[in-house]
MMTF fields as JSON, N, C-alpha, C and O atoms, coordinates in Angstrom:
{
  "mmtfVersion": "1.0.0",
  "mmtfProducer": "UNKNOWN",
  "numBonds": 283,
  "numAtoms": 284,
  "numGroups": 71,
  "numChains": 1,
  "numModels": 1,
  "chainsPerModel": [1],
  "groupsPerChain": [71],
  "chainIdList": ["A"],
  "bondAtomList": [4, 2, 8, 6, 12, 10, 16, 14, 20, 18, 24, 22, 28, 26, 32, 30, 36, 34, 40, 38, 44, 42, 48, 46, 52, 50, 56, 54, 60, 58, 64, 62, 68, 66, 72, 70, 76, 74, 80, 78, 84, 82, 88, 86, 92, 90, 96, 94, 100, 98, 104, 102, 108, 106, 112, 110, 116, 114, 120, 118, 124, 122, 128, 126, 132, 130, 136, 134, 140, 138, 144, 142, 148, 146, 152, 150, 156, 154, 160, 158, 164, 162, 168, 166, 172, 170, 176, 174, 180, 178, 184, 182, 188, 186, 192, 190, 196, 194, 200, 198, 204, 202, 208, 206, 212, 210, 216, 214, 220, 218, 224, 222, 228, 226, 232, 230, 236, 234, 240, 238, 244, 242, 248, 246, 252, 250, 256, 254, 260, 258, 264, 262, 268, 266, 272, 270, 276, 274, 280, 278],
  "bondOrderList": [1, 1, 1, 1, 1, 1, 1, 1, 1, 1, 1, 1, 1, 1, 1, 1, 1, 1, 1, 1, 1, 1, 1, 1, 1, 1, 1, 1, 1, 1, 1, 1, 1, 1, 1, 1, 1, 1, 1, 1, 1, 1, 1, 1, 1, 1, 1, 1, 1, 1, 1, 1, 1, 1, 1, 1, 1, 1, 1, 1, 1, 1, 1, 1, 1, 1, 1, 1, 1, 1],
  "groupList": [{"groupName": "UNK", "atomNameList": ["N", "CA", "C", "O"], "elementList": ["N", "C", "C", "O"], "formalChargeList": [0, 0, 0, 0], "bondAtomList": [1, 0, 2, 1, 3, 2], "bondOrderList": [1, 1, 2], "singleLetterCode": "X", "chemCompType": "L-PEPTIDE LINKING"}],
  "groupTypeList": [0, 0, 0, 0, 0, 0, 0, 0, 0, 0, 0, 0, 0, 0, 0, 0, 0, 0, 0, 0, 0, 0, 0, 0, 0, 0, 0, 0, 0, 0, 0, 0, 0, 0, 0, 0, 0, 0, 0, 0, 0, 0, 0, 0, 0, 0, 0, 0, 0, 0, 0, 0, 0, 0, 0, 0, 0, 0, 0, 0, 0, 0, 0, 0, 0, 0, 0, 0, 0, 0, 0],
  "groupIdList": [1, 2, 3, 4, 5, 6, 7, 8, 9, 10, 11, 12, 13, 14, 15, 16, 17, 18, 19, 20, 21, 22, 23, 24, 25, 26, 27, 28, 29, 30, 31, 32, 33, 34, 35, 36, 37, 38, 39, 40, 41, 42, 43, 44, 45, 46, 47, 48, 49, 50, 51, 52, 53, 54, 55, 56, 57, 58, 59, 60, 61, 62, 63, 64, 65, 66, 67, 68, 69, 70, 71],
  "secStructList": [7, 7, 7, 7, 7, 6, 6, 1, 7, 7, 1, 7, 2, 2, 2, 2, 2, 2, 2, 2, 2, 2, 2, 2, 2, 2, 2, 2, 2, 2, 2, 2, 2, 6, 6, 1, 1, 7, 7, 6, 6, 1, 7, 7, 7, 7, 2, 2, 2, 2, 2, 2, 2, 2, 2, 2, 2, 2, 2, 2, 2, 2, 2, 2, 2, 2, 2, 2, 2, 2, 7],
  "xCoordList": [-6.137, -7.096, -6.687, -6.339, -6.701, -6.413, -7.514, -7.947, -7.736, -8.536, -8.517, -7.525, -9.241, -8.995, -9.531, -10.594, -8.484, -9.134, -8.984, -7.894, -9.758, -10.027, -8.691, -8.597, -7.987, -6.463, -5.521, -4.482, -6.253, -5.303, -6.663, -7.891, -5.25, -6.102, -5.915, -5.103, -6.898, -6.844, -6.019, -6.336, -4.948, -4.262, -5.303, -5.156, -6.114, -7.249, -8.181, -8.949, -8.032, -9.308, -10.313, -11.239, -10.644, -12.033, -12.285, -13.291, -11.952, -12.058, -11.998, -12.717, -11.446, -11.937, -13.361, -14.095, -13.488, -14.748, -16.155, -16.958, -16.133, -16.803, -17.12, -18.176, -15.978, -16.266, -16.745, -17.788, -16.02, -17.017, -18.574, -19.262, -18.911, -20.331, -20.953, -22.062, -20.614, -21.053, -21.245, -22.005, -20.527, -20.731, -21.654, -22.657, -21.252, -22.689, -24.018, -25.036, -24.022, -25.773, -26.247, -27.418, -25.004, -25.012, -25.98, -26.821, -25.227, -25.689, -27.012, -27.831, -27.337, -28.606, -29.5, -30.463, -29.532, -30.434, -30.72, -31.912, -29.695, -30.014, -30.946, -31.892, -30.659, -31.035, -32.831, -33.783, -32.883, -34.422, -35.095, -36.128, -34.551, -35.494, -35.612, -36.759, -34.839, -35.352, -36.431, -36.909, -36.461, -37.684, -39.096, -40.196, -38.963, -40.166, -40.69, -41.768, -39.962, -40.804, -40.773, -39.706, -40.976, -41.206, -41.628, -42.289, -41.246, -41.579, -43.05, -43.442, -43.993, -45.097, -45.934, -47.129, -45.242, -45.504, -45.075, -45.393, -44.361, -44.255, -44.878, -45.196, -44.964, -45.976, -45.263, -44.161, -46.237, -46.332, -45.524, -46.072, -44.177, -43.237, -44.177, -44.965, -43.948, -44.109, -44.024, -42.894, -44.717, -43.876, -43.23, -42.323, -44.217, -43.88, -42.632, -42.322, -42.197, -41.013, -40.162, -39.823, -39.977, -38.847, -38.691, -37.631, -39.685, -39.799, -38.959, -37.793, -39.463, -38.347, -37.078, -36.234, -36.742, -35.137, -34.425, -33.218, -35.185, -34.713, -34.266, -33.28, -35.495, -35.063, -33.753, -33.0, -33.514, -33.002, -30.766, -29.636, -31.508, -30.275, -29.796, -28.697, -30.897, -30.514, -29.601, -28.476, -30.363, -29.598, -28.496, -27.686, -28.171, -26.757, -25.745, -24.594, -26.248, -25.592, -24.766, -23.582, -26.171, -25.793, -24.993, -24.277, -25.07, -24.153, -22.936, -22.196, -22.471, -20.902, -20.933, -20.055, -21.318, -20.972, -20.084, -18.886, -21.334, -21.154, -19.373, -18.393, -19.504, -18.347, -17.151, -16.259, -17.24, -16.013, -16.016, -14.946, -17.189, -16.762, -16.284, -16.011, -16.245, -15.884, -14.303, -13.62, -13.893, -12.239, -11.166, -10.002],
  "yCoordList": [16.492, 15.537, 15.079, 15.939, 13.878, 13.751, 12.736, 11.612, 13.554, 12.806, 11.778, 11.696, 10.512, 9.24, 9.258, 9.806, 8.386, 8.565, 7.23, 6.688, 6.689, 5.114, 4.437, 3.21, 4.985, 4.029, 3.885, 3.267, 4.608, 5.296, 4.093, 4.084, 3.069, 2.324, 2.488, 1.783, 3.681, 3.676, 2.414, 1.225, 2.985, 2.58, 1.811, 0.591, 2.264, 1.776, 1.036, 1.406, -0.464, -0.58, -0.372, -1.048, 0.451, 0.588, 1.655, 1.251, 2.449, 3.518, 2.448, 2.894, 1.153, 0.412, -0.356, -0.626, -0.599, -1.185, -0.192, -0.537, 1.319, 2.026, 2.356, 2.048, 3.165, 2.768, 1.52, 1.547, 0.485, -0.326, -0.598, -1.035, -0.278, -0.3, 0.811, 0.591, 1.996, 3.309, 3.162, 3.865, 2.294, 1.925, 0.811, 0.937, -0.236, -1.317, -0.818, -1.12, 0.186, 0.518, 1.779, 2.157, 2.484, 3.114, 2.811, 3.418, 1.559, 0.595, -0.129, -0.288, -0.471, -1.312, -0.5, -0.977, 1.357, 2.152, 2.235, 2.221, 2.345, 2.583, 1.5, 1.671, 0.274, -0.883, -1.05, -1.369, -0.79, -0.574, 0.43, 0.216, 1.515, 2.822, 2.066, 2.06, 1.567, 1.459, -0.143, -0.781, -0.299, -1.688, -0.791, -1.257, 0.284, 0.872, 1.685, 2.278, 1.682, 1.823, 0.652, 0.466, -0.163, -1.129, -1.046, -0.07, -2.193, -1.817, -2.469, -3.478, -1.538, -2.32, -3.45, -3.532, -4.288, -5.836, -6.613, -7.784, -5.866, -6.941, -6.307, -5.143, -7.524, -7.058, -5.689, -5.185, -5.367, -4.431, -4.484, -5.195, -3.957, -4.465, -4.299, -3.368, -5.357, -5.138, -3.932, -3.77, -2.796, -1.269, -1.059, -0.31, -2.199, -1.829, -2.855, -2.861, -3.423, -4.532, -2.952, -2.251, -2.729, -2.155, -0.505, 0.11, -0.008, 0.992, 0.581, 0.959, -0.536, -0.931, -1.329, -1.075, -1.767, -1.648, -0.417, -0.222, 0.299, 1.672, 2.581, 3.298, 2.222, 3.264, 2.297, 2.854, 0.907, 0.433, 0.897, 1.106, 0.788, 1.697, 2.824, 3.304, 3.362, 5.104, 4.973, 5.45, 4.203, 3.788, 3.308, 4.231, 2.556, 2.174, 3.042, 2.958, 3.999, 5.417, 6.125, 6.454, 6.277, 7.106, 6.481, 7.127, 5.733, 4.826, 5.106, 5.696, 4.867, 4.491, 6.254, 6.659, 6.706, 8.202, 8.49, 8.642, 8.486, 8.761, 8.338, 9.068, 6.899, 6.081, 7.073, 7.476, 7.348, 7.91, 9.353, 9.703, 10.19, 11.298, 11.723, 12.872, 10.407, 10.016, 9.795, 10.152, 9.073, 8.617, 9.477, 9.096],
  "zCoordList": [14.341, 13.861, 12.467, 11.658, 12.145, 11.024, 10.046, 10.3, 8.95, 7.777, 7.382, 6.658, 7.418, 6.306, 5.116, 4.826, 4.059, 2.876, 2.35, 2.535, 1.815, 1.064, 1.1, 1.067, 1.146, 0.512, 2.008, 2.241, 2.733, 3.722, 4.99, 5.078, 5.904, 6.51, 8.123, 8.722, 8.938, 10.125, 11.207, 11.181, 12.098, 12.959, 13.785, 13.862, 14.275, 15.754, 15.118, 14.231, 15.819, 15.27, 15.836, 15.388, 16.866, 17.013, 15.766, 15.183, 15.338, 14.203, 13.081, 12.187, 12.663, 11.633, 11.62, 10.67, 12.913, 13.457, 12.861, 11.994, 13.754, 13.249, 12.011, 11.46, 11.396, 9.965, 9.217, 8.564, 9.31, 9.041, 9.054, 8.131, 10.17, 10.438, 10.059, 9.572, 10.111, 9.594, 7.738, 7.073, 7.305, 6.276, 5.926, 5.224, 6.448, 5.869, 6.289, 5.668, 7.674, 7.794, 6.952, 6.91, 6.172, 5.437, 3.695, 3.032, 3.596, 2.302, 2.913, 2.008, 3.787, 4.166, 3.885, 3.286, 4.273, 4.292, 3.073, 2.765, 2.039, 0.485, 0.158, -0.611, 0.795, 0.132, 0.766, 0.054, 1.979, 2.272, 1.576, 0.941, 1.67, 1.3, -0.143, -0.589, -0.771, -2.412, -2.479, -3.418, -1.08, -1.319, -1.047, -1.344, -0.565, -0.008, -1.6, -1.557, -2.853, -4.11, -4.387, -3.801, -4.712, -5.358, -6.733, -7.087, -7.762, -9.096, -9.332, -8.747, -10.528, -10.484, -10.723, -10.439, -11.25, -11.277, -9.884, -9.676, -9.018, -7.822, -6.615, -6.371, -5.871, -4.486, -3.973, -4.189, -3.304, -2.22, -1.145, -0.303, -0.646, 0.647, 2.0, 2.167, 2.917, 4.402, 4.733, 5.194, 4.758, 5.128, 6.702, 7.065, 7.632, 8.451, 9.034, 10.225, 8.361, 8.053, 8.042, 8.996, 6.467, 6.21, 7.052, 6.937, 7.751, 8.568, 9.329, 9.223, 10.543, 10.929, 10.556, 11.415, 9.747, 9.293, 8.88, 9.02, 8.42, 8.193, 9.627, 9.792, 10.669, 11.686, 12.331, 13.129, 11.982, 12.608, 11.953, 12.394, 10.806, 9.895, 10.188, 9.907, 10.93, 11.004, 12.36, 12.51, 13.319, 15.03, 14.431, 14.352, 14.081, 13.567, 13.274, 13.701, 12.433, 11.558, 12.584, 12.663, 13.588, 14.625, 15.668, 16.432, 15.68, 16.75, 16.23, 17.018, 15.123, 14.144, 14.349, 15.11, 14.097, 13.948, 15.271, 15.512, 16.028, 17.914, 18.11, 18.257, 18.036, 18.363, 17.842, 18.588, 16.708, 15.349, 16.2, 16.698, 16.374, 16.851, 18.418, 18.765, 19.363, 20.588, 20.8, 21.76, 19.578, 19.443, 19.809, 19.691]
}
């Protein structure tokens, strides 16, 4: 089995694919969970908006994972 590391650019792309995606739903999750504090001069988020995007982040996660640990 062999390790990737940032510099180092997977042969397959389905393993670039995954990663890829294992990464942007990676960053989406950061980016919802931090709408769900909100600062206190601005509205209140949709919660059940960003609930859904979050679980929808997490299916993603797990998907890219699945895929990567399938290869």
């Amino acid at each position: 089995q062999r390790l990737f590391f940032p510099s180092q650019k997977p042969k397959s792309e389905l393993v670039r694919t995954s990663l890829r995606l294992l990464t942007s739903s990676a960053y989406r999750l950061q980016s919802e969970c931090r709408k769900a504090l909100p600062a206190e001069p601005s509205p209140a988020p949709d919660m059940q908006l960003v609930t859904q995007q979050v679980i929808q982040c997490a299916y993603d996660i797990a998907k890219a994972a699945k895929q990567l640990v399938t290869i």
